[in-house]
C-alpha positions, 0 to 999 in steps of 0.5 A: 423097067423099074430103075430106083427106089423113092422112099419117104424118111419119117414113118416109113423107114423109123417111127419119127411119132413115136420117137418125136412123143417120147422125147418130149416126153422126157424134156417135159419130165426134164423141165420139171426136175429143173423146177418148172412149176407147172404139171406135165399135162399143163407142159406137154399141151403147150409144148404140142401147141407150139408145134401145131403153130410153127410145124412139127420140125420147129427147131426153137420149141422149148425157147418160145415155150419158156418166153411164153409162159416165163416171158423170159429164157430159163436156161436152167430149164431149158437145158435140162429140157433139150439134154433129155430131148436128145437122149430120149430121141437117140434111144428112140430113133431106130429102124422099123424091123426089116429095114435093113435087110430089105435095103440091101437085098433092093441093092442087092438087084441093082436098084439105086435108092433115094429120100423125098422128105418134108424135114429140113435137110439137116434134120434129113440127114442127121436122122439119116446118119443116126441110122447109120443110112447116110450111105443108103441114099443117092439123092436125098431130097429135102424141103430147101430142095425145091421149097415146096413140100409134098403131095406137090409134084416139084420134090418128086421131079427133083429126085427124078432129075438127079437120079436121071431117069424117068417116072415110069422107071421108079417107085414111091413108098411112103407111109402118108397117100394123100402126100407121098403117093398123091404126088406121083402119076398113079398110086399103088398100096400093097398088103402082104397079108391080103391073099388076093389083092395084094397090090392095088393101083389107083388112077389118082395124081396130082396134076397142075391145073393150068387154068386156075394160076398153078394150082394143083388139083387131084385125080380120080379114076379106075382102080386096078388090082394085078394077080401076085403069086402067093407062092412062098418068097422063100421057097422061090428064093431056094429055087432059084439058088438050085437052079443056078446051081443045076443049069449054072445060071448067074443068081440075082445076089451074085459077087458084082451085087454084093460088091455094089451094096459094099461100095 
């Protein structure tokens, strides 16, 4: 039986891109308004370029572009670049539609929820706290966790560990396959709006190699798609509450759940 959730953070529960562009954006636009004299392509190529070298997470980037391009720190710029990073970000950090109410309703059931995620912890949990999920997530596994970063198999055993139950028994989802699904044992995709396949599985892991010094090497093999119902999640939902109703059943939402997503 499923126990717990394991949720990738960037991606799948915020559109960290779109944020992450848009506040460089306005640093750009920032540095430039300090008196940068260089065009925001010139700035945003090698700001990007930055990145691309040191990691997307790098948390010195306007620093090391500035001693690079001035051979010195222009705090004047500098200031007016991480000032309109930060209000950039906090305006563009939000949830995907339905996160929210699909959190709850997965809490609702009596399913405990948790983070795998590459970034930092502090980064991890800032973002996390901005969304006001920091309550949510029991544990939240970060790169400083297991010092590895996924599809290796290490931050998904860690979360498994401390949530203390098996792999058979939780769930990833991820927005990235090769990395937050290639690390469990099988991987799952799911469309809504597909009408027949809905759920596909695929025979696709990551396993250690014990010949070749630890590495780790995928696996291929069959692919599986179970039949889903296309009945309406609506129309079930009503039912349900009827027949409770009727037949005086305890719902899936009753009090002790509600009482489990408030605490």
């Amino acid at each position: 039986m499923i126990q717990a959730i394991i949720f990738d953070l960037d991606n799948t529960l915020t559109d960290f891109m779109k944020m992450k562009r848009a506040a460089i954006d306005a640093a750009v636009d920032g540095m430039i308004d300090a008196g940068l004299k260089l065009s925001r392509a010139e700035i945003s190529e090698k700001i990007y370029g930055v990145y691309d070298r040191e990691g997307i997470e790098y948390q010195q980037v306007f620093d090391l572009f500035l001693k690079e391009e001035l051979d010195r720190i222009d705090y004047k710029i500098l200031t007016s670049a991480i000032v309109a990073y930060r209000r950039a970000r906090d305006s563009y950090l939000v949830l995907y539609p339905h996160v929210n109410l699909t959190l709850m309703e997965l809490a609702k059931r009596g399913l405990r929820l948790a983070v795998v995620s590459d970034a930092p912890r502090f980064q991890a949990w800032l973002r996390l706290a901005h969304l006001q999920l920091q309550h949510a997530f029991d544990p939240v596994i970060a790169f400083e966790d297991t010092g590895e970063r996924k599809p290796s198999p290490k931050p998904f055993q860690r979360a498994l560990e401390m949530l203390g139950i098996g792999p058979d028994e939780a769930i990833m989802i991820g927005d990235w396959p090769e990395r937050d699904v290639v690390g469990a044992k099988k991987m799952a995709t799911f469309d809504d709006m597909e009408l027949e396949r809905k759920v596909t599985i695929y025979d696709k892991g990551f396993d250690e190699d014990t010949q070749s010094y630890g590495e780790y090497i995928t696996r291929s093999g069959d692919i599986h798609s179970p039949r889903i119902s296309n009945r309406e999640p609506l129309r079930i939902e009503c039912e349900h509450f009827i027949e409770c109703i009727r037949e005086g059943k305890t719902p899936r939402s009753d009090g002790a759940a509600g009482l489990r997503v408030v605490r």
